[in-house]
C-alpha positions as CSV (number, residue, x, y, z in Angstrom):
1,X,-7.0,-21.6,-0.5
2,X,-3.4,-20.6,0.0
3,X,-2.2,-18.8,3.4
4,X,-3.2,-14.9,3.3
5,X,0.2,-12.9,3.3
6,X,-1.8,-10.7,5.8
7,X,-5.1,-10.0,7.3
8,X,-6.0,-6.5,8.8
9,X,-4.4,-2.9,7.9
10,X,-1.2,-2.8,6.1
11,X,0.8,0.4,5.6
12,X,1.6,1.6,3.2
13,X,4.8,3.3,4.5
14,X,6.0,6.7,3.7
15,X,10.2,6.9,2.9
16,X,11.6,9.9,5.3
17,X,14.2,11.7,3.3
18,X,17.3,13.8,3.7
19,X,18.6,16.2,1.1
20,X,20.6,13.5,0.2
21,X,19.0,9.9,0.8
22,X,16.9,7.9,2.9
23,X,16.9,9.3,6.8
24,X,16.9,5.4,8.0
25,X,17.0,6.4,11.5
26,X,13.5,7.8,11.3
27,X,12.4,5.0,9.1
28,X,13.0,2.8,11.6
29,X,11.2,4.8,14.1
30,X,8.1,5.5,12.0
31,X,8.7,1.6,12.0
32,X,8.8,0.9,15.8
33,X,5.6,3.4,16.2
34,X,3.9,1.5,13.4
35,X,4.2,-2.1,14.7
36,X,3.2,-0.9,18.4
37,X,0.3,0.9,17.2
38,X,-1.0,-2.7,15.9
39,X,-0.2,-2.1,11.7
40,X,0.0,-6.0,10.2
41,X,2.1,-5.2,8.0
42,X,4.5,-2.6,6.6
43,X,4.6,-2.3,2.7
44,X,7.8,-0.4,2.0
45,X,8.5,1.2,-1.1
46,X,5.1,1.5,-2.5
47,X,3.4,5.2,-4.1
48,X,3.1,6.5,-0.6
49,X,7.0,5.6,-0.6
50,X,7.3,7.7,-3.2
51,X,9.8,5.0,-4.9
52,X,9.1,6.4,-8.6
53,X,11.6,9.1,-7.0
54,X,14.2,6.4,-5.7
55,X,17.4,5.7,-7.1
56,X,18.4,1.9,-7.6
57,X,20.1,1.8,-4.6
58,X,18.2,3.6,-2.3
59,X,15.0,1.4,-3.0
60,X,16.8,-2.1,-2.8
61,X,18.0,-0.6,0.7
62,X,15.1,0.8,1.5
63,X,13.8,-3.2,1.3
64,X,16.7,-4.2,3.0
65,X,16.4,-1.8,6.2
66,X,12.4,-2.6,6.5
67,X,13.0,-6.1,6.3
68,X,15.4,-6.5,9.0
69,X,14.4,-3.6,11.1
70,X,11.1,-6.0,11.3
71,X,12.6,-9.0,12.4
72,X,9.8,-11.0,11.6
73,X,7.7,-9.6,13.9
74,X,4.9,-8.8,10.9
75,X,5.2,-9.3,7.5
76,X,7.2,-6.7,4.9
77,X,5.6,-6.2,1.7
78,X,8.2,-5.1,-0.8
79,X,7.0,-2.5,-3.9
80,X,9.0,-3.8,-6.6
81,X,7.4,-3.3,-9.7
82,X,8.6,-1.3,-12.7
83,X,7.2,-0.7,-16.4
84,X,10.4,-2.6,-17.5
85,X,9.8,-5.6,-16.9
86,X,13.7,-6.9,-16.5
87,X,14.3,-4.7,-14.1
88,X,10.9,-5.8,-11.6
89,X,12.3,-9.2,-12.1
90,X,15.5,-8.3,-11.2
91,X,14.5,-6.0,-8.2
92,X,11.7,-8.8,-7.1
93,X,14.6,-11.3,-6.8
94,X,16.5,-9.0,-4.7
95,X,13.3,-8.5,-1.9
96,X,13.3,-12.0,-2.3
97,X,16.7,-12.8,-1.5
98,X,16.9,-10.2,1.7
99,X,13.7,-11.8,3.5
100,X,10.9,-9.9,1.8
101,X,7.4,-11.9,2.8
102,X,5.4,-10.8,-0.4
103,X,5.9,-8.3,-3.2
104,X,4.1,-5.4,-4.0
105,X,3.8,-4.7,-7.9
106,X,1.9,-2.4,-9.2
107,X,0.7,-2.7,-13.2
108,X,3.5,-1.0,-15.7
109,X,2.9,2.7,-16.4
110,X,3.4,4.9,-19.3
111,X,3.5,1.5,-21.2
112,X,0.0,0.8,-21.4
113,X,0.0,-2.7,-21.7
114,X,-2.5,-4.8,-23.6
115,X,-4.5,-7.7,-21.4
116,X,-1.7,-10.3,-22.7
117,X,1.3,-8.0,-22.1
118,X,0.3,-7.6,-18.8
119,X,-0.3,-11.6,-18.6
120,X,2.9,-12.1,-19.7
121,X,4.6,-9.1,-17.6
122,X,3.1,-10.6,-14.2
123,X,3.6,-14.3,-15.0
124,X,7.5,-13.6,-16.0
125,X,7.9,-12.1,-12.0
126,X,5.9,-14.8,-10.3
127,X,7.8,-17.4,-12.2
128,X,11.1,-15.6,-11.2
129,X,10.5,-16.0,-7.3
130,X,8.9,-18.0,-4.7
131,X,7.5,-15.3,-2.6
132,X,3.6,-14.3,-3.2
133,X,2.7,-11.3,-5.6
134,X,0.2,-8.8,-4.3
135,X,-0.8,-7.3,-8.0
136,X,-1.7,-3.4,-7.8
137,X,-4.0,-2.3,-9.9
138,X,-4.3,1.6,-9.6
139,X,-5.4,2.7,-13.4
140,X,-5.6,6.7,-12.3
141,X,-2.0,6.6,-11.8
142,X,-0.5,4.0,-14.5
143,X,-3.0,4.3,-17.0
144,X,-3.8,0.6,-17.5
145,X,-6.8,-1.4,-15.7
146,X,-6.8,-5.1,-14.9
147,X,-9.2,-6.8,-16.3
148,X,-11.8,-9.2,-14.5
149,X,-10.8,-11.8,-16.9
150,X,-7.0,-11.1,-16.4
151,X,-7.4,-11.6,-12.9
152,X,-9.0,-14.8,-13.2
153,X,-5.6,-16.4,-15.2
154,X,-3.6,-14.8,-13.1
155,X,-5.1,-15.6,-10.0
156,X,-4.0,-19.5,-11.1
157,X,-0.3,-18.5,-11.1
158,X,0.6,-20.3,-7.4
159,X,2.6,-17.3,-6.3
160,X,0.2,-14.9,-7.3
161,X,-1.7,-14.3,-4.1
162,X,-3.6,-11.4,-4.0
163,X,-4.4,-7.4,-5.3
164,X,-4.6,-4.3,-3.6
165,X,-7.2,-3.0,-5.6
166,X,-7.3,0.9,-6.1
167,X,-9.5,1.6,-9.1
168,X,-11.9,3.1,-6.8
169,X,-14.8,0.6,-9.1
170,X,-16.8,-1.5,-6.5
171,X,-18.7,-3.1,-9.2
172,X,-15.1,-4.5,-10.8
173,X,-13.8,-5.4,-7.5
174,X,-17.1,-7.7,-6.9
175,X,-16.7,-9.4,-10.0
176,X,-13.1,-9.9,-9.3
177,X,-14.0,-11.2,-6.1
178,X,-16.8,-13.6,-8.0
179,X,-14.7,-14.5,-10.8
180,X,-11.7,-15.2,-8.4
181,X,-13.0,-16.3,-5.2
182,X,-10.2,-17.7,-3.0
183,X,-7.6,-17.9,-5.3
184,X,-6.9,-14.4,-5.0
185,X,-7.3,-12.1,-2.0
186,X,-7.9,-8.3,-2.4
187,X,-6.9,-5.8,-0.5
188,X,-8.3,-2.5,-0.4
189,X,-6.0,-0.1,-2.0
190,X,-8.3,2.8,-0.8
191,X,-8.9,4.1,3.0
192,X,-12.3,5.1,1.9
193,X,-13.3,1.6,0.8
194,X,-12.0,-0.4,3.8
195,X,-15.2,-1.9,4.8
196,X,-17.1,-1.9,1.3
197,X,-14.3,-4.5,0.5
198,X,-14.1,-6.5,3.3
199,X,-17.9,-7.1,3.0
200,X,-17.0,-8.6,-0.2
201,X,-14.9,-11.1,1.5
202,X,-11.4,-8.8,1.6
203,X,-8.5,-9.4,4.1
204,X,-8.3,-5.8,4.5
205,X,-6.4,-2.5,3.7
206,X,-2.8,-1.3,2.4
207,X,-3.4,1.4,3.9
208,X,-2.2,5.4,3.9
209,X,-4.0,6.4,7.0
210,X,-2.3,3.8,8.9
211,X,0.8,6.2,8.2
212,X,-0.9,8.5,10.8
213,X,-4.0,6.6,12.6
214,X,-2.3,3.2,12.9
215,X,-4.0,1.7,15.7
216,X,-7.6,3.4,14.2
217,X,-7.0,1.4,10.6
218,X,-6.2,-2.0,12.2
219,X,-9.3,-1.2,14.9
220,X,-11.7,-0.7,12.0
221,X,-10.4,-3.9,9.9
222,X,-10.7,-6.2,14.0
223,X,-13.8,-5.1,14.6
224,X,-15.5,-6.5,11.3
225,X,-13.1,-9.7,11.6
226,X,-14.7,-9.3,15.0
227,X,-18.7,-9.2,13.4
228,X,-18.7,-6.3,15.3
229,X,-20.1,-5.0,11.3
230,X,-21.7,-1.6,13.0
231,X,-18.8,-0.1,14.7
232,X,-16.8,-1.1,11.8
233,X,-18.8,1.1,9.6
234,X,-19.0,4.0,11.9
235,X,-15.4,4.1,11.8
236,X,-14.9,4.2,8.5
237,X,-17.8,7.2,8.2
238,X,-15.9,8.9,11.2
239,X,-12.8,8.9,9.4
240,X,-14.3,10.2,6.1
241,X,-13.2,13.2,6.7
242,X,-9.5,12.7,7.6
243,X,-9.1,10.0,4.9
244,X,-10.2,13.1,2.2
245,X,-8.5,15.8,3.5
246,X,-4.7,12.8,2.9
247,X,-6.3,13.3,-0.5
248,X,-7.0,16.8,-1.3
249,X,-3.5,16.2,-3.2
250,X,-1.8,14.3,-4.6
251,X,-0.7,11.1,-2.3
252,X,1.9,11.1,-0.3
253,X,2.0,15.3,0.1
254,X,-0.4,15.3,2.9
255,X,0.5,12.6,4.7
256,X,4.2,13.5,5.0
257,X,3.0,17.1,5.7
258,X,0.2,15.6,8.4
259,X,3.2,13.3,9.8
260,X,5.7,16.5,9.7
261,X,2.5,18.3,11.8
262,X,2.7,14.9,14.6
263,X,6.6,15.3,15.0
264,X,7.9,13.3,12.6
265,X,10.9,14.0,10.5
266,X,9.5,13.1,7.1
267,X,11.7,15.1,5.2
268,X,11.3,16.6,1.7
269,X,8.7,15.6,-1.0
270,X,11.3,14.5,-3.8
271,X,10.4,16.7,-7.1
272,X,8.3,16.7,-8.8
273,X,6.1,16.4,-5.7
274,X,6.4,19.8,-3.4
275,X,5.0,21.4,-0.6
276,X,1.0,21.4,0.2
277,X,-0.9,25.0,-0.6
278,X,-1.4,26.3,2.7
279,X,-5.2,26.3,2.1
280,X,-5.0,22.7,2.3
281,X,-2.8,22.6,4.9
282,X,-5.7,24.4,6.7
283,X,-8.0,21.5,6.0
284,X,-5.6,18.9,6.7
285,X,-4.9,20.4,10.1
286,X,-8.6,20.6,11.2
287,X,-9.4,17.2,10.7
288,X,-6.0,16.1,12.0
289,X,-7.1,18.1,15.5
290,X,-10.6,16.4,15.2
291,X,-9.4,13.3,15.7
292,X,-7.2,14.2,18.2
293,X,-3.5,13.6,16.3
294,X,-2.8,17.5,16.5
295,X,-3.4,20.0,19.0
């Protein structure tokens, strides 16, 4: 078994804008507040990133600010995937060459790949660097599903490492995980199947609560490392309702409004994302204060 890229709760990091660009001052403080409240790792331009919105330039700086904002101190996961599959070479080279630890990439939308397109879309990227791939499989959003058998060749590429798995299908993710084994770690790609997964043998979350509970996330992924199963799960029952109320949209709309609600300056949804209904602001808010992030 190869080295894990990380073990614990991962976030997966929201991009505070401007009218204009990427508020990096805030980034880096979201950042800062992140690594003290115990995150393992920050995964930067990823959905919650909303980098489907990003220009060229403004992801590959995006990548560029995370990684050295870091320092090293955890690992930065860079999204760089793309339904062109040039251009996630091209942008995977670039994470690569700035100091990115691993790479995020996520299945290529709109396409709809067969099975051997997306063999042949994820070996071409591996083969182009010599960091580790995290593969994200999220088929609600792209509209393609990894198959059990896919994973199994691609889990014998040496730089693909592992996949944050969001198809919300435990029964897939177990066979993954049987099919698989160690040769490819999974991540839970969805807060409310933190510790479902790691009782399948998973290294733990990439995370959108972490955006607003950081120290909670990591605390629920510890205690399980810890075999401290119980409290584990209570957690992730607790949090049930905070987790569904960052989902009563679309993701990232409530978290940046819930991280708008702590103080932060998380700036505009880019279009065609906008503003929460005020109903669900409502919810958001009462779970928030529940939990003690709002007053």
């Amino acid at each position: 078994m190869s080295n894990e890229i990380f073990k614990g709760a991962g976030v997966a990091i929201v991009t505070p804008f401007t009218e204009d660009g990427v508020n990096f001052d805030e980034l880096g403080r979201i950042i800062e507040d992140q690594i003290t409240g115990g995150t393992d790792s920050i995964v930067i331009t990823g959905t919650s990133g909303e980098s489907a919105t990003m220009s060229d330039e403004e992801h590959r700086a995006a990548i560029k600010y995370a990684v050295d904002k870091v320092a090293g101190r955890i690992p930065v996961i860079a999204g760089t995937g793309s339904n062109e599959t040039a251009y996630a070479v091209e942008l995977s080279k670039y994470a690569e060459s700035v100091g990115a630890d691993a790479l995020l990439v996520v299945t290529p939308y709109y396409n709809k790949a067969t099975q051997k397109g997306l063999i042949k879309h994820f070996t071409t990227i591996a083969d182009s660097v010599n960091v580790p791939i995290v593969l994200y499989n999220v088929p609600s959003r792209t509209g393609v599903n990894i198959t059990v058998s896919t994973f199994k060749e691609l889990s014998q590429h040496p730089n693909i490492k592992a996949v944050k798995a969001a198809s919300g299908n435990m029964s897939q993710i177990m066979r993954v995980r049987a099919a698989c084994g160690d040769d490819l770690d999974i991540y839970s790609g969805n807060d409310d199947q933190i510790v479902p997964i790691l009782s399948l043998g998973g290294k733990g979350v990439i995370s959108v609560l972490s955006n607003i509970a950081p120290k909670e996330t990591h605390d629920m992924c510890q205690l399980y490392f810890d075999g401290r199963v119980e409290e584990s799960m209570k957690m992730q029952l607790d949090y049930a309702d905070l987790i569904d109320a960052l989902f009563i949209e679309v993701n990232p709309i409530p978290v940046k409004t819930a991280m708008r609600l702590m103080g932060y300056n998380a700036g505009p949804l880019r279009m065609p994302l906008c503003d929460m209904e005020s109903e669900h602001i409502e919810v958001l808010k009462i779970a928030m204060r529940r939990h003690g992030l709002i007053k």
